[in-house]
C-alpha positions in Angstrom: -1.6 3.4 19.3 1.6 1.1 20.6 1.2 0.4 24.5 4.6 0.2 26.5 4.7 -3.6 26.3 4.2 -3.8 22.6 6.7 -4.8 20.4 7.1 -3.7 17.3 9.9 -4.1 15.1 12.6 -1.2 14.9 11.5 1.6 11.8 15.5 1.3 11.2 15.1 -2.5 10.7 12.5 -2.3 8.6 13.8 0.6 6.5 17.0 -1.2 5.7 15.2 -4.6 4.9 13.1 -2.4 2.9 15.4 -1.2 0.9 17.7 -4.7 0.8 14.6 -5.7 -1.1 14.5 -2.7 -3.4 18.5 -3.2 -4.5 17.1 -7.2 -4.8 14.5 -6.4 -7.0 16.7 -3.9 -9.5 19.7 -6.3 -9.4 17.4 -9.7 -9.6 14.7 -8.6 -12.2 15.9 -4.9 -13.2 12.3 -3.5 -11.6 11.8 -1.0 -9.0 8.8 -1.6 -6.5 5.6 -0.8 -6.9 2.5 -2.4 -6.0 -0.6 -0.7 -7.5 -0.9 -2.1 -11.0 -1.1 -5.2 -9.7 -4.5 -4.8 -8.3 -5.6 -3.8 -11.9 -3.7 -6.6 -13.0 -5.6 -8.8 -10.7 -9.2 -6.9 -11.9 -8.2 -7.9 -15.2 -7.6 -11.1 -14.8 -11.0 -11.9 -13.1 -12.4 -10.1 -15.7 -11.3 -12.4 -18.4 -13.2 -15.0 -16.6 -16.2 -13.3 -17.4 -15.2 -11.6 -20.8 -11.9 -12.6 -22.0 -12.6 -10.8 -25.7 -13.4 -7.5 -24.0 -10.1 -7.8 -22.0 -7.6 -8.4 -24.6 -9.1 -5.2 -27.0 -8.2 -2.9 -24.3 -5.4 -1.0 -24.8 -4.4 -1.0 -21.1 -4.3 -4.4 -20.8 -2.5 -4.7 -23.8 0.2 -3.1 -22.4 -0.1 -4.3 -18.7 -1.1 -8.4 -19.8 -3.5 -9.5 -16.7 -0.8 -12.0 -15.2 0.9 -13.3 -12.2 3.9 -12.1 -12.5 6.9 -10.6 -10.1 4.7 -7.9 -9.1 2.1 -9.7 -8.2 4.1 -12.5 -6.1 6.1 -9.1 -4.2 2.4 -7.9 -3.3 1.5 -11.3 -1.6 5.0 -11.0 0.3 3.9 -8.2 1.4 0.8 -9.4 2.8 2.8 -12.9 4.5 5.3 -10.6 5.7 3.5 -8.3 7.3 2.0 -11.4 9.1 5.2 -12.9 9.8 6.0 -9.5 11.4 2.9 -9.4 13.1 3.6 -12.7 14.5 7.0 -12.5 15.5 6.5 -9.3 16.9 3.7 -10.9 19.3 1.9 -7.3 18.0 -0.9 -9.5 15.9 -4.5 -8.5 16.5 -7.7 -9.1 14.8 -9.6 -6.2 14.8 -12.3 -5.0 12.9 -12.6 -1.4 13.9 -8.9 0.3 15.7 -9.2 1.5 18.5 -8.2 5.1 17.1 -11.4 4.7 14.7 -13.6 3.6 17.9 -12.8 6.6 19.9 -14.1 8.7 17.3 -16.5 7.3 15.0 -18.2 4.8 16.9 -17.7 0.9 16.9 -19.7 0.6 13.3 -18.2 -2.6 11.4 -20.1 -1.4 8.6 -19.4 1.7 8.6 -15.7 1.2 9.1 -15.8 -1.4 5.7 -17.4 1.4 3.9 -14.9 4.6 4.9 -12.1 1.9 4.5 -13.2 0.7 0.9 -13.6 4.1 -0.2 -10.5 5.5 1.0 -9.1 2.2 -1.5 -11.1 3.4 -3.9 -9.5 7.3 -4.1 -6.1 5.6 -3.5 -6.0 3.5 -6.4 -8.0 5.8 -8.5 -5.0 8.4 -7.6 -2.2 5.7 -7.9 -3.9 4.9 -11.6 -4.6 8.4 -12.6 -0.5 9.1 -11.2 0.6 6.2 -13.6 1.7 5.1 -10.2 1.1 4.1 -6.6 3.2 5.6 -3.2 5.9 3.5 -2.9 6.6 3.6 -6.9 7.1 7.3 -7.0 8.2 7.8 -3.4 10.0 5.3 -2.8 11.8 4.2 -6.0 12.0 7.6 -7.0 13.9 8.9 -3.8 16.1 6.0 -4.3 17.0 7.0 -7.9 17.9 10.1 -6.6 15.1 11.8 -8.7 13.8 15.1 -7.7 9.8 14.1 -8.4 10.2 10.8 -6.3 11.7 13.5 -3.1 8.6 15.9 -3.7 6.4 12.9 -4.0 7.4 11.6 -0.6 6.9 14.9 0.9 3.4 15.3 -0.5 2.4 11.7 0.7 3.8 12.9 4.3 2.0 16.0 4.3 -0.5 14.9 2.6 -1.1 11.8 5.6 -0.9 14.6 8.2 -3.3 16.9 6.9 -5.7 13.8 6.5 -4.7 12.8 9.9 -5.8 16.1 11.6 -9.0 16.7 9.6 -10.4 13.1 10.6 -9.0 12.6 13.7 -8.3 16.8 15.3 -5.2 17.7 16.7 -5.4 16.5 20.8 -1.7 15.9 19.9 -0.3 12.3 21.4 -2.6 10.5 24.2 
């Protein structure tokens, strides 16, 4: 929850940055953003460490090589910029538990790590099982113009409220 003396960057800001990037990424390496494969990239390429033969007879990974590659590199901007923004913004703060989460579910560090791993877990078992994560159907989609990425984006809205109210009850704004 933003106090009056936080301060955060402007949503307009960041929503036309965010999209300077996406026409930069179509122009520059004629790829729309997404950022879920590469965490099965990543997988992957841990994996080979341990069994490289296994990896390269999967079909997946046949198609999708385990590899740094743009993807990859625009998923670690995202974590630097985010810090950058942090940073800039004076908004930084290392927390392990929100204060949202606090207020009603205790101050658990474990039991945070645990709701917050599985939540990854459905997410990218959703983004996988979509062919797809959020911002690669929502996003891209919307800017193509394409009637699934506009329906997407609405379901990933609605979707976040729902989820919203069921964990956290509808008080409304404190």
């Amino acid at each position: 929850m933003k106090s009056g003396n936080d301060k955060g960057w402007s949503p307009y800001m960041a929503g036309a940055l965010s999209g300077l990037v996406s026409i930069f990424a179509v122009v520059t390496a004629d790829k729309f953003l997404g950022a879920s494969t590469t965490f099965v990239k990543t997988a992957g390429m841990i994996e080979q460490s341990f069994a490289p033969e296994r990896v390269s007879a999967l079909a997946y990974f046949v198609k999708e090589v385990p590899k740094i590659d743009w993807q990859w590199m625009f998923v670690l901007g995202i974590f630097f910029g985010s810090l950058v923004s942090a940073f800039t913004s004076r908004s930084f703060q290392w927390k392990a538990v929100p204060d949202m989460w606090s207020e009603h579910f205790g101050t658990s560090v474990p039991k945070r790590a645990f709701v917050a791993f599985l939540g990854g877990v459905i997410a990218i078992f959703g983004a996988r099982l979509a062919d797809g994560c959020p911002s690669g159907h929502g996003l891209s989609g919307s800017l193509q113009l394409a009637v699934s990425g506009l329906i997407a984006l609405v379901c990933f809205f609605v979707g976040g409220m729902i989820m919203t109210r069921i964990l956290y009850g509808g008080g409304g704004r404190r």
